[in-house]
C-alpha positions, -999 to 999 in steps of 0.1 A, spaced: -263 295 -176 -241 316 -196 -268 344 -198 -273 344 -164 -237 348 -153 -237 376 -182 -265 396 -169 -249 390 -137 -216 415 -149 -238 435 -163 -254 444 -131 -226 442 -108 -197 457 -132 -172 456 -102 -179 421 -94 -168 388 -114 -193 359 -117 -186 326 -118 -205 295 -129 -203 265 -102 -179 247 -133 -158 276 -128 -152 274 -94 -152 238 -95 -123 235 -124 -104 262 -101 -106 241 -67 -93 213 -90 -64 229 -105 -54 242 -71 -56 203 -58 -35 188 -87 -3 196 -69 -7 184 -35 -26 153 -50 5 146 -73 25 151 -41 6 129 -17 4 100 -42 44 101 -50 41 93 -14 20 68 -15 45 49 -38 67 53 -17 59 39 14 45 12 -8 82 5 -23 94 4 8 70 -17 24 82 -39 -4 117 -36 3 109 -45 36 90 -73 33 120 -89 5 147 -83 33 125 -103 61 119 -131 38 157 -134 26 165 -133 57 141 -159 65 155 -178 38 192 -177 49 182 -186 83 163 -218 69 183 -228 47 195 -257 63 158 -269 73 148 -261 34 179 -283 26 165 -309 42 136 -304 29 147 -310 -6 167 -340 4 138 -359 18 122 -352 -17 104 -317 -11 95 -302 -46 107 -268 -55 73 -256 -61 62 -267 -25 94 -250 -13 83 -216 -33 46 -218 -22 57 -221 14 79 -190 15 50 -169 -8 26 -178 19 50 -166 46 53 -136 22 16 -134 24 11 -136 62 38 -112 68 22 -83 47 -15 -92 58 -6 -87 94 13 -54 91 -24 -46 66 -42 -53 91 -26 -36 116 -29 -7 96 -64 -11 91 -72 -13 125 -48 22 133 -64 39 105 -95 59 125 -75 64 155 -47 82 139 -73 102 116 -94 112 146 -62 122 167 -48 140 138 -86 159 133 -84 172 169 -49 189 162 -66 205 135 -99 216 154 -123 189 144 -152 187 174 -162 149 161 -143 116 163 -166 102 140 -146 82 111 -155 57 91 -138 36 64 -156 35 33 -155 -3 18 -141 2 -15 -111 18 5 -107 -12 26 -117 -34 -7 -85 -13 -23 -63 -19 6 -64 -56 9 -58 -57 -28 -28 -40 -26 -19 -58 10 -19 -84 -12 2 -75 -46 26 -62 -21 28 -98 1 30 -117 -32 57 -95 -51 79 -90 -16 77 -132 -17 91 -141 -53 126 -133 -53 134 -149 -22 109 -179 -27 127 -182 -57 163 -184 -48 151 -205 -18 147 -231 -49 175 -227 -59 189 -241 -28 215 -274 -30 204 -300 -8 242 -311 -5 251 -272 4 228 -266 22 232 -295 47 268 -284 50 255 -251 56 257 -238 92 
């Protein structure tokens, strides 16, 4: 290959040849930027997704905290208590996933006509899918722990006097 691309300059002196590594390590390093860009963005909708997703389940918690009083008084275990707000964690971060999901072609073909695209053909490739209900799910779990957590941490006597 090297030979080639040799006899190549020697033919065409004015002219620079390059191997398809060449001009494949070149389209790279132009990428690295914008693809270090796009995925510090990626973090950070996903931290503040998070963020998100801990302020509705606190909230959640204050505003049952009489009901997960009860709860407790009537015998409730705290891990029942913790599961229950985790899968409310869960739900919560599954629907906005799945709304997400569902907006994802629409939004890309829209956004391909402002550029010029002639096709609305777009699919989603599985392991993308695969990769966004794992992290639908890491999110939904992490978002639920702190609050699940001080929801057992809850008094039954203060929170019955809670109101």
């Amino acid at each position: 290959m090297q030979t080639e691309i040799n006899n190549l300059e020697n033919s065409y002196p004015k002219y620079d040849a390059y191997s398809q590594k060449d001009a494949q390590k070149t389209i790279d390093d132009n990428l690295k930027e914008p693809t270090i860009f796009m995925n510090m963005i990626i973090v950070i909708i996903f931290a503040v997704s998070t963020v998100l997703i801990i302020n509705m389940m606190m909230m959640s918690v204050k505003e049952k905290t009489k009901d997960i009083g009860t709860m407790r008084a009537l015998g409730t275990k705290r891990k029942s208590i913790m599961l229950l707000i985790m899968y409310e964690s869960l739900i919560l971060s599954s629907i906005g996933g799945i709304i997400g999901i569902l907006l994802i072609a629409p939004i890309y073909s829209v956004m391909g006509l402002m550029m010029g695209a002639t096709s609305l053909d777009f699919t989603i490739p599985t392991t993308v899918l695969l990769q966004v209900v794992l992290i639908i799910f890491v999110i939904g779990t992490f978002s639920g722990l702190i609050p699940a957590y001080l929801a057992t941490k809850i008094s039954p006597i203060e929170a019955l006097r809670y109101e």
